[in-house]
N, C-alpha and C positions, 0 to 999 in steps of 0.2 A: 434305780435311777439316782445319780447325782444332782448335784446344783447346777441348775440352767440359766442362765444369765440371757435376757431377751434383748438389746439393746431397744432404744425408742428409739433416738435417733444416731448418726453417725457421729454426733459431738457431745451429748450427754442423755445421762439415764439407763437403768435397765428392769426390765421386770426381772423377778425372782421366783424358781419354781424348783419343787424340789427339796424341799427343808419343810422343819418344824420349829418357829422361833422358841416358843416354849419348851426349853430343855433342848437348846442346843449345845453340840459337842465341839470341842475345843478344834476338832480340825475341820468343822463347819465353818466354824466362827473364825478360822484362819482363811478360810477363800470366801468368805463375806469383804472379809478387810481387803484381801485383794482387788477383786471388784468391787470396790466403794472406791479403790484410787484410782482404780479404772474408766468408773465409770461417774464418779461421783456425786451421786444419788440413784438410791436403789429401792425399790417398791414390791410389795407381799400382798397379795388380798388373802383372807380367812385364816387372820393368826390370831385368835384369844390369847388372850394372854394374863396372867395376874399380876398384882403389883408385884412380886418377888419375882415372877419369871422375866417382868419387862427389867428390872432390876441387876436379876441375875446373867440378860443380853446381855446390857451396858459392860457386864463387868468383864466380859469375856474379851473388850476392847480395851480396856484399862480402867485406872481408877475414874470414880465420876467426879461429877463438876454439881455443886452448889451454887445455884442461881441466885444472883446479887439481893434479889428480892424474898428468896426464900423465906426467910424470917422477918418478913418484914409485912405488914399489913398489903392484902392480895389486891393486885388492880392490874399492874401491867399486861399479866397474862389472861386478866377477866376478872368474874366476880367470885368468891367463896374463899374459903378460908387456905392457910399456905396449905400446899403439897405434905402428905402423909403415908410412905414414911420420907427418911429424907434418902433424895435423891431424885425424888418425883416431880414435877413440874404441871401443877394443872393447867393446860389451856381450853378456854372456856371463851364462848360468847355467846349471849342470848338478848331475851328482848330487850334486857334491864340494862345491855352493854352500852357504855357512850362511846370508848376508844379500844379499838378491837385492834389484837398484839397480831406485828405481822405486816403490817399494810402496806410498807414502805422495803425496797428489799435491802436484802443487811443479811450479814452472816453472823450467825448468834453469838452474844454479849463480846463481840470484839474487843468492849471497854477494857476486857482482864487486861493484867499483863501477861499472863497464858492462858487464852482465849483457847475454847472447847475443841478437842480433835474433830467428833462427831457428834449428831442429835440422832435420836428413835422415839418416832410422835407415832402414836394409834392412837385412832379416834375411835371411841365409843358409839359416839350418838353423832348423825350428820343429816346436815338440812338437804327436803325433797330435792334440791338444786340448788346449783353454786358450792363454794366454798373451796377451789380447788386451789391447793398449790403450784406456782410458777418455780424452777429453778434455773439458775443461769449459770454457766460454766467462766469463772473469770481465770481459767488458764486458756481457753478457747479468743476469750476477748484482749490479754495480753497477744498474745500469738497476730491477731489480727492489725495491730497498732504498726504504724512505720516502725523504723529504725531508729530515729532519730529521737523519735515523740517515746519511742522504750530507753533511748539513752538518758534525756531530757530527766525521766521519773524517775530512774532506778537509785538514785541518790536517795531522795525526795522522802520525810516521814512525815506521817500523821498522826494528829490528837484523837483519841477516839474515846466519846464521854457518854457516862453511863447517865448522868447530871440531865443530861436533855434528852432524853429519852422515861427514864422512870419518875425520876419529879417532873421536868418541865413540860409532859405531854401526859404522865398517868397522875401524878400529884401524889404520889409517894415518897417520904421522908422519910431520911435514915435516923437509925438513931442517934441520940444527943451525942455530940464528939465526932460522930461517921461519916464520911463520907461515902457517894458512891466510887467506883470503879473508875478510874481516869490512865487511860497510855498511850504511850509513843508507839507507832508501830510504821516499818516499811509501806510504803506505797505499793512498790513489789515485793511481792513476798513468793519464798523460796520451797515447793512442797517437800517436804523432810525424806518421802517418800519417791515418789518418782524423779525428784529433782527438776519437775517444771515452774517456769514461773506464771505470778497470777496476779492479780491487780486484787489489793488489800484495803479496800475505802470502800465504803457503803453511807449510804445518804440516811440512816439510823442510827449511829454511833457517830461518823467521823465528821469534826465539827472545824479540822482546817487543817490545812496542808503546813509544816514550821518553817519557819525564814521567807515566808513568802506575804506580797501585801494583802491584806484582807480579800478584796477585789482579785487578785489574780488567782488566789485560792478557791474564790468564789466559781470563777469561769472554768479554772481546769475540772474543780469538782464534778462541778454541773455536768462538764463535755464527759468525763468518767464515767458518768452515772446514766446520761444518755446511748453510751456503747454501752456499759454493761446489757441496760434491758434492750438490744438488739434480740428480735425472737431466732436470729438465727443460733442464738449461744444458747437456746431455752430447750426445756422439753414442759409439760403440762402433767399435773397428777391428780385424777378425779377418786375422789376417797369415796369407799362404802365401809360399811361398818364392819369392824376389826382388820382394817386394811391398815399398813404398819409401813412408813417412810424412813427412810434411815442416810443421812447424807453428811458429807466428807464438809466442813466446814473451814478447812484449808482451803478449798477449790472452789465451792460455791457458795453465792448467794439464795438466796430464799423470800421469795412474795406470796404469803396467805392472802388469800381474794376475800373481802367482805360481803359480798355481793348475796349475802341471801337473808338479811334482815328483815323481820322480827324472829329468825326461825332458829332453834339451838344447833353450836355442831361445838361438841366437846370431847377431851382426851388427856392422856397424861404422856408426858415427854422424859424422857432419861437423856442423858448429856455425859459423854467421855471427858475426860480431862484431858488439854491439851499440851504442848509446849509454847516457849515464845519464839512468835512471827522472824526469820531472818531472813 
């Protein structure tokens, strides 16, 4: 038996069946990539995996991606010390969390100026209930927008800062001289890959729309950010233990649920490296 790709729904998502993430082979890991553009976000239950094999996924996508905070004292993504080795990403919340990564939806560190192709998060440990991940297709929600209101944006770029997100909401400081991650990027952005387009702003990075007055930036964002989380663009992923999420970060955004406090649900993430948004 091959790889079975399950669709969830008709606009995004698929289960995955049929593979072994641990010591996959190079023409697995070429119809994985297919179905991730396809469907962009893809779901495994009972894949263990060790830090070199989640490692050695990543890599079969391309080179990875060093998280802004990597080296940096551990909070964004939870409590405990940075990710070891590199390339790993802990995400982590338990009782001791005050601001749990995730909550607002956003397509990971957009701030780069080549913002990540793809993420692979497996959680270890997940709480009795809750915690699931929401994804929302923003090639689904361009598509949906007039004409006019797609004219109007496709000029259109945004700031997108890493500054209010990792200091201004987790209270991490870069080091002396550093700053975090700050870029211009399309409002519409162009997938490299299928050649759809997608709405490139998420209410976790992007902090204003340029040439445009504070106010008017404020309203279109907002109006942005209300279509994207329409559930008709969403699918739902309820995680158990060594169940392994893998999604195209050109096409979608991403909302982790907090929703099961004081209870731990933790994991480690690997990140492809991307190109920049055109």
């Amino acid at each position: 038996m091959g790889i079975e790709f399950t669709p969830i729904t008709t606009t995004v998502g698929a289960y995955v069946d049929g593979v072994t993430l641990a010591g996959i082979n190079a023409e697995e890991a070429a119809a994985l990539g297919q179905g991730l553009v396809e469907f962009g976000a893809l779901f495994f239950r009972n894949q263990p995996m060790s830090h070199e094999e989640h490692l050695a996924l990543g890599r079969h996508f391309g080179p990875l991606h060093l998280h802004p905070t990597a080296t940096r004292k551990s909070g964004a993504e939870g409590s405990g010390p940075p990710p070891a080795p590199e390339g790993l990403l802990r995400i982590h919340a338990d009782e001791r969390t005050k601001h749990s990564a995730g909550f607002k939806w956003h397509s990971d560190v957009s701030c780069d100026e080549q913002p990540p192709l793809a993420s692979i998060l497996t959680l270890h440990t997940v709480p009795p209930r809750g915690g699931d991940t929401l994804f929302t297709d923003t090639q689904a929600a361009f598509d949906a927008l007039s004409e006019p209101l797609q004219a109007f944006l496709a000029p259109l770029q945004a700031v997108h800062s890493g500054a209010r997100v990792y200091t201004d909401r987790f209270g991490i400081q870069p080091p002396a001289g550093e700053t975090f991650p700050q870029a211009e990027h399309p409002v519409i952005r162009t997938h490299p890959e299928s050649g759809r387009k997608g709405l490139f702003v998420n209410e976790n990075f992007t902090s204003h729309i340029v040439g445009l007055e504070r106010w008017e930036s404020d309203e279109i964002l907002a109006m942005l950010y209300r279509h994207l989380a329409n559930p008709y663009f969403q699918c739902r992923f309820a995680w158990e233990e060594d169940s392994v999420a893998m999604w195209d970060n050109r096409s979608m955004q991403h909302l982790a649920l907090w929703d099961y406090f004081p209870e731990t649900r933790s994991g480690w993430r690997v990140t492809v490296a991307g190109d920049r948004p055109v």
